[in-house]
N, C-alpha and C positions, 0 to 999 in steps of 0.2 A: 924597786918602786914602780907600782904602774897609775901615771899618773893620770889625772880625770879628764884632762884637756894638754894632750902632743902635738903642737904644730911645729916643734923641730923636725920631727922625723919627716913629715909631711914635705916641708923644705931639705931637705936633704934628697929626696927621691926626685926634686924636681929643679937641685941648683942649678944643672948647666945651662935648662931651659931657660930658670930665672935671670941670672949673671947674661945671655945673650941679649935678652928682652929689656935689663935696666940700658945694658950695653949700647945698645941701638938707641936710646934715647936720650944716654949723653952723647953721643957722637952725633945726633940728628941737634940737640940742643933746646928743644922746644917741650918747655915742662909744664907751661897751663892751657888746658883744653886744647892740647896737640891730636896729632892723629888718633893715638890710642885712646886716648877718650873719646874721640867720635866714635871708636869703632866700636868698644865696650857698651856706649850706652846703646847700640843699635842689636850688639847683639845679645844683649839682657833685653833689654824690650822684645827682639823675639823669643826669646826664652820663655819669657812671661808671657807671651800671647800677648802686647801689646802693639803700638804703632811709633812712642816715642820712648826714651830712656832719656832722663837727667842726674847727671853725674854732680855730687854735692860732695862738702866736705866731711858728712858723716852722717848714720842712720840718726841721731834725734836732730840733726840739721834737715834731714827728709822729711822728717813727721811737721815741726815747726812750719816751712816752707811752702809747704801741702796746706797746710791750714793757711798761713797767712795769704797764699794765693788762691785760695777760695773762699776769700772775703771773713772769715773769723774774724772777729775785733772785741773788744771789750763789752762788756752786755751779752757778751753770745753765752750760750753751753754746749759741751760736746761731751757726748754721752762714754765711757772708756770701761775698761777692767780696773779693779783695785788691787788685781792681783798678775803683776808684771816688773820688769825695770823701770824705776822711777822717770826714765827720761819722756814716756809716755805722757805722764800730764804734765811735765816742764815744759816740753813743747807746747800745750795748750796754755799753760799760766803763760808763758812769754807773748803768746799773741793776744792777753788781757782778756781770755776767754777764763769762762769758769770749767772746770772738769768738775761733771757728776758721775759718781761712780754707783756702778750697777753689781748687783753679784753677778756669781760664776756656775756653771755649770760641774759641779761636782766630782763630775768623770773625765772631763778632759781638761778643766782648767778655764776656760773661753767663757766670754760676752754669754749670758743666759737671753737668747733674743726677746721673751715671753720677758723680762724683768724691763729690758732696753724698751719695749713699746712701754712699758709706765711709768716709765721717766721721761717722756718726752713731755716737754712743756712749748707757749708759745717761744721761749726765746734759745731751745733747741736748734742748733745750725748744724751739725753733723755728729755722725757716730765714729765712733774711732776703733773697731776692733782688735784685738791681737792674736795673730797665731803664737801664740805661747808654745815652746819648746819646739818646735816646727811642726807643729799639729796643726790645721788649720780649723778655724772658727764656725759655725755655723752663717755662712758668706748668702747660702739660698734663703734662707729667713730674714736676716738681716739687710740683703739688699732690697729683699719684697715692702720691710717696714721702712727701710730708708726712701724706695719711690714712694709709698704708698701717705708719707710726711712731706715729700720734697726736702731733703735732708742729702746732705752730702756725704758720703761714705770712704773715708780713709781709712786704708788697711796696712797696719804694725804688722808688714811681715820681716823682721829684722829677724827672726829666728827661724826662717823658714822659706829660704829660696829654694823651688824644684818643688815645694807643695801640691799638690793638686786636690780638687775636689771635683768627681766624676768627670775627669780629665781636662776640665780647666785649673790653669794656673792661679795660684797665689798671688797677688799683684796685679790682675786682671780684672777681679772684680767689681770695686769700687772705681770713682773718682782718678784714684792714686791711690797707687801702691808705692812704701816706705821700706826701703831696704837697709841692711847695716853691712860691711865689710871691716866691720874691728876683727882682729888677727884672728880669734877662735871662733868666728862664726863658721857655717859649714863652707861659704867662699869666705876665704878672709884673705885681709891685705897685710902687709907691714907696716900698719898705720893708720890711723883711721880714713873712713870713706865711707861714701852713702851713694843712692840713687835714687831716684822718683822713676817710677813707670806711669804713663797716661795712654790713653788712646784722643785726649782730648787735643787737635791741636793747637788752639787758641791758648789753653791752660799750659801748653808745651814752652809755649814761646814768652807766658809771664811767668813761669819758673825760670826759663834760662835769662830773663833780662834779673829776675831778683836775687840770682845767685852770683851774679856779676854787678855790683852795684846800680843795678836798671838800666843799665847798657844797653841801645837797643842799634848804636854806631858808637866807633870810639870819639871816645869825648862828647857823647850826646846822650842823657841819660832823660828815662821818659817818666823813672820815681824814684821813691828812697829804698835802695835794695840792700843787700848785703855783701860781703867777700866768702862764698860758699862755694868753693872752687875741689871737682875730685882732679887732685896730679897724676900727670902724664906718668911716672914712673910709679905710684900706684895702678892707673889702670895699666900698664903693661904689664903689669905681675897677674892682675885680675884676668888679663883676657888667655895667660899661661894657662891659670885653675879653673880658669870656665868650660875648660874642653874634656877637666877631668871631673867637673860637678856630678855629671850625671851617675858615676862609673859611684864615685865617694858616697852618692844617698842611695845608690845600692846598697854597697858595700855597711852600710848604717841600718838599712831596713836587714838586711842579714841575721845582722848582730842583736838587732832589737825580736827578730823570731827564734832565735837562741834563748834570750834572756825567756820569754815570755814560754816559751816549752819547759823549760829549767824550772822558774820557780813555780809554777803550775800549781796549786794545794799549798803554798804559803801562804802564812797571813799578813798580805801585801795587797795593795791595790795597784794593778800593771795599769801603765797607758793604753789610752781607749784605743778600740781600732775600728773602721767600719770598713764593709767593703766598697763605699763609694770613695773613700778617701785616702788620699795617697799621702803619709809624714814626709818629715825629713830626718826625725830624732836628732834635731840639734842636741838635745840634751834626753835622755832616759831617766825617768825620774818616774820613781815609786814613791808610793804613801805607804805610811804606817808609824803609828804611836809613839813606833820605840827609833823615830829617826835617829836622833841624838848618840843613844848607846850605839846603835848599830853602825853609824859614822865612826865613832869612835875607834870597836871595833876592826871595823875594815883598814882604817889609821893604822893602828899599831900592826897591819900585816900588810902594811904598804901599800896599800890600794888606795889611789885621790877618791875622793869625793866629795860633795858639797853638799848642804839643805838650800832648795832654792823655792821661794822665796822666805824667810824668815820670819820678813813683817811683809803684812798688807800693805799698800798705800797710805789708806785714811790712819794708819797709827805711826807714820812717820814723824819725827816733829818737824816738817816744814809743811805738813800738810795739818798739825793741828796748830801750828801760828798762825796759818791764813783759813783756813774754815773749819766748818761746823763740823764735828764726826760722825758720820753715820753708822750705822748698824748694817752688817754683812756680814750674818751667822757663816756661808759655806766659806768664804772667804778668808775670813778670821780660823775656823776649823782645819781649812788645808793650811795655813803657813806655820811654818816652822815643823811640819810632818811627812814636807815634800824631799826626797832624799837621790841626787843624780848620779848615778852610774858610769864610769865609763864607755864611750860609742863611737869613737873615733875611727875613721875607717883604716887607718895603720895600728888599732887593737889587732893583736894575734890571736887564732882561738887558743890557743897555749895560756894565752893572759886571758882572754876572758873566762875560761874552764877555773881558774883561779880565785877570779872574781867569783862566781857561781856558787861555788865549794865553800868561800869564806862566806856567804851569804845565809845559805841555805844550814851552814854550820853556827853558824850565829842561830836560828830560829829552832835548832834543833836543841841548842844546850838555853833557850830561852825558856823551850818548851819543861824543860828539865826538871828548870825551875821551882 
């Protein structure tokens, strides 16, 4: 079996490091916002081209937090994709905001900026984009329409730490940047965890009083915040993998110029590439009609894979109990024909030659047909 997402192996190449690093911090004793989360969020925010890092209890605790510390409240809208992980507009329902959803951009999945400028209405308060599958968004358009509104700009980079766009980072752009550390992201935890990036430091300092129940001295609380705490013994696993991220979304873009040589004259649609933009290929994921069979397929020769996304948003049913459905032809057209590949950076080429072979042999007896 070569499966779609290995983070055993990954942990395996890195126990001793890990077991030293939990080690040190039961013997030190100090499990919330200890050292290692000071150290972590400082050196993600330099990663990200930032100035602060806040360490949360998870990537939809970062997106939620982000809005609600940038004054989001009921009445507002923020403008998002329909086509992502649902925790995108939970986060905006929870802050009593409405999420309007924009289509997508065809080729790479992302915020159509051209679509986002005619949605904005007066009671528009920020845009939300996401780098979907660690591809990043069109950030230079988007932030032009976001000044050009006075609009806050929060960026769903949970699929997409080490992104770049003309060698700025992901998480730098906007407002805040929203990261995820659930196990299989490209840095992931044993557990859930999140971060906030800012350069802002006012907004620094009402993220970390609302992730600590408004704490601002112990036993003095300056509002109503929440318990959004990243632990000391996740960020010490985190700051093990941070030293190997960059080496891993190598080793990812690698695998992703394999893939893209390989199937070359199939009828497939590869993910986009530009040369200003740097992925991360959280996930490799092709389009094509015959996703279904071809999952199948690849199944029954061992090979994981998923369709990701299935449904849109707007045909969720939590999203048709609470609003109205809109119409989003590209949207509704890519889900359920989007199909992801294995990209992990401990894939062997032995396995992905594998993968490749079954791929390309699937459209060859399609053709046959």
């Amino acid at each position: 079996m070569i499966p779609l997402i290995d983070i055993v192996r990954q942990h395996q190449t890195l126990k001793g490091e890990m077991e030293r690093a939990v080690g040190a911090v039961l013997n030190q004793g100090q499990f919330i916002l200890g050292p290692n989360c000071q150290s972590l969020e400082q050196e993600i925010a330099d990663y990200c081209g930032t100035r602060y890092g806040i360490g949360v209890n998870s990537g939809t605790d970062a997106l939620f937090l982000a809005l609600h510390a940038l004054g989001v409240r009921e009445g507002d809208e923020v403008i998002t994709s329909p086509y992502t992980f649902f925790a995108t507009i939970e986060a905006i329902v929870h802050t009593g905001a409405r999420p309007v959803l924009v289509d997508i951009d065809p080729h790479h999945y992302n915020l159509d900026p051209e679509q986002v400028e005619q949605a904005i209405t007066a009671r528009t308060k920020a845009i939300l984009p996401v780098h979907l599958f660690g591809y990043p968004a069109d950030m230079k358009s988007l932030s032009s329409i976001a000044r050009r509104y006075g609009l806050h700009l929060v960026e769903d980079a949970c699929q997409a730490i080490g992104a770049e766009i003309g060698g700025k980072p992901v998480g730098s752009w906007g407002d805040v940047g929203c990261f995820s550390f659930y196990p299989t992201k490209n840095l992931g935890g044993v557990g859930d965890g999140g971060m906030i990036t800012t350069s802002d430091p006012e907004l620094c300092e009402r993220l970390r009083r609302l992730r600590t129940h408004g704490t601002y001295r112990k036993y003095h609380h300056s509002c109503f915040g929440f318990n959004s705490r990243l632990d000391e013994i996740q960020a010490a696993i985190l700051r093990v993998k941070l030293k190997h991220l960059p080496k891993w979304n190598l080793r990812r873009r690698a695998l992703a110029r394999r893939y893209r040589e390989a199937f070359r004259g199939l009828p497939l649609q590869l993910p986009s590439e530009s040369p200003r933009v740097t992925p991360t290929y959280h996930l490799y994921v092709v389009q094509t009609p015959h996703s279904v069979s071809l999952k199948q397929w690849l199944l029954d020769r061992g090979i994981g894979c998923e369709i990701y996304y299935p449904m849109p948003l707007h045909h969720q049913r939590a999203w048709n109990d609470r609003f109205p459905v809109p119409s989003l032809p590209r949207a509704e057209a890519v889900a359920g024909t989007t199909l992801a590949l294995p990209i992990y950076p401990e894939l062997s080429d032995a396995e992905q030659e594998t993968i490749i072979k079954a791929v390309v042999r699937f459209f060859k007896e399609e053709k046959a047909r």
